[in-house]
MDAnalysis code that builds the backbone (N, CA, C; Angstrom):
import MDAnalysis as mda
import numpy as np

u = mda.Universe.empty(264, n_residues=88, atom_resindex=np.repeat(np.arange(88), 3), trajectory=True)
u.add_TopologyAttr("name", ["N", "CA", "C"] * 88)
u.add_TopologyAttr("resid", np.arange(1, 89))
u.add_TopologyAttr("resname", ["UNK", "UNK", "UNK", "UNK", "UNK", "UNK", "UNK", "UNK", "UNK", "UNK", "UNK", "UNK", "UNK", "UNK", "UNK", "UNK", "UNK", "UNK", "UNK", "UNK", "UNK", "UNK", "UNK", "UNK", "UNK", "UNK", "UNK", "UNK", "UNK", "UNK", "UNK", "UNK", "UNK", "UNK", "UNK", "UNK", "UNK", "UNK", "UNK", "UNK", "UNK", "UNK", "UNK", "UNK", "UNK", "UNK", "UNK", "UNK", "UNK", "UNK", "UNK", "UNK", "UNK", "UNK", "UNK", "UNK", "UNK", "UNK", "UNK", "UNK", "UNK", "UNK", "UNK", "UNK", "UNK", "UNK", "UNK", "UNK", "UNK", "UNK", "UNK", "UNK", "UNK", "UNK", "UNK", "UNK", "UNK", "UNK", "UNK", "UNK", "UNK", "UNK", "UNK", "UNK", "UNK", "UNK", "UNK", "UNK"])
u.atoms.positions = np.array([
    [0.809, -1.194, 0.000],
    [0.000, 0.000, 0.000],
    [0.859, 1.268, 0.000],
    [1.658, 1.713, 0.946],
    [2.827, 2.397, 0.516],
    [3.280, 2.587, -0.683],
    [3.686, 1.946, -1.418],
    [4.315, 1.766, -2.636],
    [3.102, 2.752, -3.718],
    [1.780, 2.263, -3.048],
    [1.024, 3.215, -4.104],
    [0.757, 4.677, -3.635],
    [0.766, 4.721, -2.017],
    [0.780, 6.145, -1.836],
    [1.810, 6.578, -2.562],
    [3.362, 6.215, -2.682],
    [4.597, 6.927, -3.292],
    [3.977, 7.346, -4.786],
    [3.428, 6.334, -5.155],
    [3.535, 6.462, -6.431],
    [2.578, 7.873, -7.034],
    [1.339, 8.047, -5.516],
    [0.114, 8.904, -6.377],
    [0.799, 10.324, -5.612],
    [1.803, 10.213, -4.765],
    [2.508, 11.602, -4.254],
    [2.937, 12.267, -5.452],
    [4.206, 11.376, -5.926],
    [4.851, 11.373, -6.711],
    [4.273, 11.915, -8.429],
    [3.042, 11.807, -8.602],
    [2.261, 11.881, -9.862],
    [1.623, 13.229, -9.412],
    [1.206, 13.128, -8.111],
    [0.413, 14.272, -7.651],
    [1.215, 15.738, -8.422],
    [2.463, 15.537, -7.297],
    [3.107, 16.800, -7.602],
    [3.798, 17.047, -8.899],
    [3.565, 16.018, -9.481],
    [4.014, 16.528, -11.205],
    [2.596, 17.213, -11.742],
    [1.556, 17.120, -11.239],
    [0.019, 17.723, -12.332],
    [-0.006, 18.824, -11.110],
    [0.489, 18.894, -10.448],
    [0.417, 20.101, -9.638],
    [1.155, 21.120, -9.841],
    [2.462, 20.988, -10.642],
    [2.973, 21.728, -11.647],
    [1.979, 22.589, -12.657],
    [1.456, 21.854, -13.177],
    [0.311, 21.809, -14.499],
    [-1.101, 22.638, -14.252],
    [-1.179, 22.823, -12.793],
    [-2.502, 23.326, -12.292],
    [-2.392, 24.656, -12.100],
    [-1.079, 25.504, -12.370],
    [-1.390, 27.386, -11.869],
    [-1.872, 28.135, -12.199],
    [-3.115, 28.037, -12.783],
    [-4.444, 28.629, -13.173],
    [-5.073, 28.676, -11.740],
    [-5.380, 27.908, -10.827],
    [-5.983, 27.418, -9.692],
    [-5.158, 27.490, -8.337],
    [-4.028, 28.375, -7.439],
    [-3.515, 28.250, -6.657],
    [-3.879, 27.550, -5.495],
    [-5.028, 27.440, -5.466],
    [-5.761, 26.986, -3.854],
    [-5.717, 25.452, -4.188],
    [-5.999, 24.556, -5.521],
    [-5.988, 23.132, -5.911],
    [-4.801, 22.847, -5.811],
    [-3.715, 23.670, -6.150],
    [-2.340, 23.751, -6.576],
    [-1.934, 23.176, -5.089],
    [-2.182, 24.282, -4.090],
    [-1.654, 24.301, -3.122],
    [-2.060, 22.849, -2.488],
    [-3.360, 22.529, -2.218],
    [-4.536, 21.360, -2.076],
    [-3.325, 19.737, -1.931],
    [-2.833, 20.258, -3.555],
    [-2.458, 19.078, -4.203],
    [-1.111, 18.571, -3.332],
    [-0.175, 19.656, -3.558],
    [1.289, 19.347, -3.100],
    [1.447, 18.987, -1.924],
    [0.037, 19.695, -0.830],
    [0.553, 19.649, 0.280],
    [-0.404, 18.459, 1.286],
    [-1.120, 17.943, 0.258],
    [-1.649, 16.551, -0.164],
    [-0.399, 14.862, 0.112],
    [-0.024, 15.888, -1.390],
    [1.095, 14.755, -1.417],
    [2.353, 14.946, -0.449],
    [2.622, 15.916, -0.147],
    [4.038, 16.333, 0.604],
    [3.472, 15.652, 1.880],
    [2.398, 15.495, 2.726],
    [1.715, 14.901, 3.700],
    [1.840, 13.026, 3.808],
    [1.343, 12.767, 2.630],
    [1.206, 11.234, 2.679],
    [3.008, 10.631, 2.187],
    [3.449, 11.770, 1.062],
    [4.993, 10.707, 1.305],
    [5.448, 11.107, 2.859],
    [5.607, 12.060, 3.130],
    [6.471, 12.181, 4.690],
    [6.473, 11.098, 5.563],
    [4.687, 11.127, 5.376],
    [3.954, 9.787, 6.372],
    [4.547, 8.336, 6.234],
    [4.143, 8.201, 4.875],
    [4.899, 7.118, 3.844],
    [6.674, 6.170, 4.635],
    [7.079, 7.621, 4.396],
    [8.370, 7.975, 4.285],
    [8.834, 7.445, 5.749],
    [8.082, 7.520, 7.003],
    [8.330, 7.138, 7.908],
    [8.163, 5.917, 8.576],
    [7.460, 5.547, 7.549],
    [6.841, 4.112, 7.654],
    [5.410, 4.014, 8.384],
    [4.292, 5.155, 8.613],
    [3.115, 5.232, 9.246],
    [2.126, 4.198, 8.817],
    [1.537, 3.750, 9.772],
    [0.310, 2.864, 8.633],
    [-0.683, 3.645, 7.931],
    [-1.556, 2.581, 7.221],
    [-2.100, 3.130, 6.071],
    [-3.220, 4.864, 6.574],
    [-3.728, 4.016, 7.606],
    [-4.547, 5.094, 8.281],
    [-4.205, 6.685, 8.671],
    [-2.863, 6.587, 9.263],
    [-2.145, 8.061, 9.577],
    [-1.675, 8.790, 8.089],
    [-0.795, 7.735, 6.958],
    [-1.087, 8.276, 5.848],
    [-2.198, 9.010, 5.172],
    [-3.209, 8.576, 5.284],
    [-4.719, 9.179, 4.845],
    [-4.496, 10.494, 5.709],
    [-4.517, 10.401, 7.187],
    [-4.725, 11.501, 8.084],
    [-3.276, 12.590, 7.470],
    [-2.512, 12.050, 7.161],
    [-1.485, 13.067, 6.936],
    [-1.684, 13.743, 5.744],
    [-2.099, 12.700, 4.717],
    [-2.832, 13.495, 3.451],
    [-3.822, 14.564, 3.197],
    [-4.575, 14.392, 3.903],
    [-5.680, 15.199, 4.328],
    [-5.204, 16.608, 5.309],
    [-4.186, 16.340, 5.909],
    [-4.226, 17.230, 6.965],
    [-2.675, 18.532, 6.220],
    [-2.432, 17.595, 5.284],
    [-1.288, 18.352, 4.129],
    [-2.453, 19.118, 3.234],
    [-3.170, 18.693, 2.548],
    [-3.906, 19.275, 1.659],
    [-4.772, 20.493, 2.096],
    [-5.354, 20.414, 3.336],
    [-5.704, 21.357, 4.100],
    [-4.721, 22.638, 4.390],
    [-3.596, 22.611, 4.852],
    [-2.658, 23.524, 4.775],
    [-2.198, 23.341, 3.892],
    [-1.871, 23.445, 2.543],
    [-1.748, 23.568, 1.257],
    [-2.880, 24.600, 1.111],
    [-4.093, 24.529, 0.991],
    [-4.840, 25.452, 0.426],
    [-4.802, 26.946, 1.268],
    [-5.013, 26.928, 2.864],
    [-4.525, 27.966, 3.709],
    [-3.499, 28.899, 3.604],
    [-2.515, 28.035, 2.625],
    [-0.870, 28.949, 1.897],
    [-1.366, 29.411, 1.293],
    [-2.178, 28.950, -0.031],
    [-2.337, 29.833, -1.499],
    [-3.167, 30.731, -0.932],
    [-4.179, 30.503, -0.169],
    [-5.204, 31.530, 0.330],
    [-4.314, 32.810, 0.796],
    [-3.480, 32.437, 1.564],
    [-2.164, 33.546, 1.806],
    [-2.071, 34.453, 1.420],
    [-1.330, 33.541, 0.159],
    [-0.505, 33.931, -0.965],
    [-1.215, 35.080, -2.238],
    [-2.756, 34.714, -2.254],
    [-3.740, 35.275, -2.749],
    [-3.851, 36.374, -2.568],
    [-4.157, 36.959, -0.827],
    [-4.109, 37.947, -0.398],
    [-2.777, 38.797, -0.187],
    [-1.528, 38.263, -0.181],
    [-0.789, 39.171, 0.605],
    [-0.356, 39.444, 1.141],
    [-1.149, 38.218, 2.335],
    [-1.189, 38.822, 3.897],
    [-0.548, 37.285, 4.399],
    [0.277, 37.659, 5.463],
    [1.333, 36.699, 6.036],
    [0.694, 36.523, 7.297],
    [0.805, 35.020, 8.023],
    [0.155, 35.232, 9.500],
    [1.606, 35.031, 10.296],
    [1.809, 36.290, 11.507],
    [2.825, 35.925, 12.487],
    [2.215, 35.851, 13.699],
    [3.220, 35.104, 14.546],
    [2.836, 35.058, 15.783],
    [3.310, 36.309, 16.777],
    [2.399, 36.480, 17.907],
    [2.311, 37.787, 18.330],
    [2.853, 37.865, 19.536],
    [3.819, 36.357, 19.919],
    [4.872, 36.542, 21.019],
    [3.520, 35.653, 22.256],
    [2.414, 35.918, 21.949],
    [1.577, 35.522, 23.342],
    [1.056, 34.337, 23.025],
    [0.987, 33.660, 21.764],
    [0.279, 32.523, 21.510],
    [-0.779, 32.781, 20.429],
    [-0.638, 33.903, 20.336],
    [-1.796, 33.766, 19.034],
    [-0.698, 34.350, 18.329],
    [-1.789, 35.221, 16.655],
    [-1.069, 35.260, 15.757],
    [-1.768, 36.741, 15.029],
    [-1.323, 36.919, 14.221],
    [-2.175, 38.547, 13.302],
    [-1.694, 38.318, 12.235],
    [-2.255, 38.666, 11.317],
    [-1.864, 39.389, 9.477],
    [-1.753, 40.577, 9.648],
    [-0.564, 40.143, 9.044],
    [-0.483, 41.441, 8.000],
    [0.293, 41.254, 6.424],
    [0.834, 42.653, 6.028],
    [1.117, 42.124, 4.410],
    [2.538, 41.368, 4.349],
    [2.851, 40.942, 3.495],
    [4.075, 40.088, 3.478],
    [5.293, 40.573, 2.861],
    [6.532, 40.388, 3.524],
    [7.718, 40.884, 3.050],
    [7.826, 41.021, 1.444],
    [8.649, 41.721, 0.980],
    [8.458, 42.058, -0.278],
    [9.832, 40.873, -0.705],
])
């Protein structure tokens, strides 16, 4: 099972190349796949793979959303965080 997560990471982030019409799928995708090989990669079972996939693709789209706007999130020293615009 591994062997096929590698393989759909691996495919992922080549059509994720192919997708920058769409930053938020873009993002979706890589951080999709960057999630399940890591997982993969560590030897997780099949289940935490899924969870890592999912939980990559989710922050994948939160970047482009970012990236969309502008706006960078830092942390504010107390535990939370604020936007604002992003280094040039």
């Amino acid at each position: 099972m591994k062997k096929h997560f590698t393989a759909l990471g691996l495919s992922t982030l080549l059509l994720a190349g192919c997708l920058s019409d769409d930053p938020e799928l873009t993002g979706a995708l890589i951080g999709g796949a960057a999630g399940g090989l890591t997982a993969a990669a560590i030897g997780s079972s099949d289940e935490w793979i899924v969870g890592a996939t999912l939980i990559g693709a989710a922050a994948g789209v939160l970047v482009a959303r970012n990236s969309r706007t502008g706006e960078c999130a830092y942390s504010d020293g107390a535990g939370g965080y604020y936007t604002d615009d992003c280094p040039d």
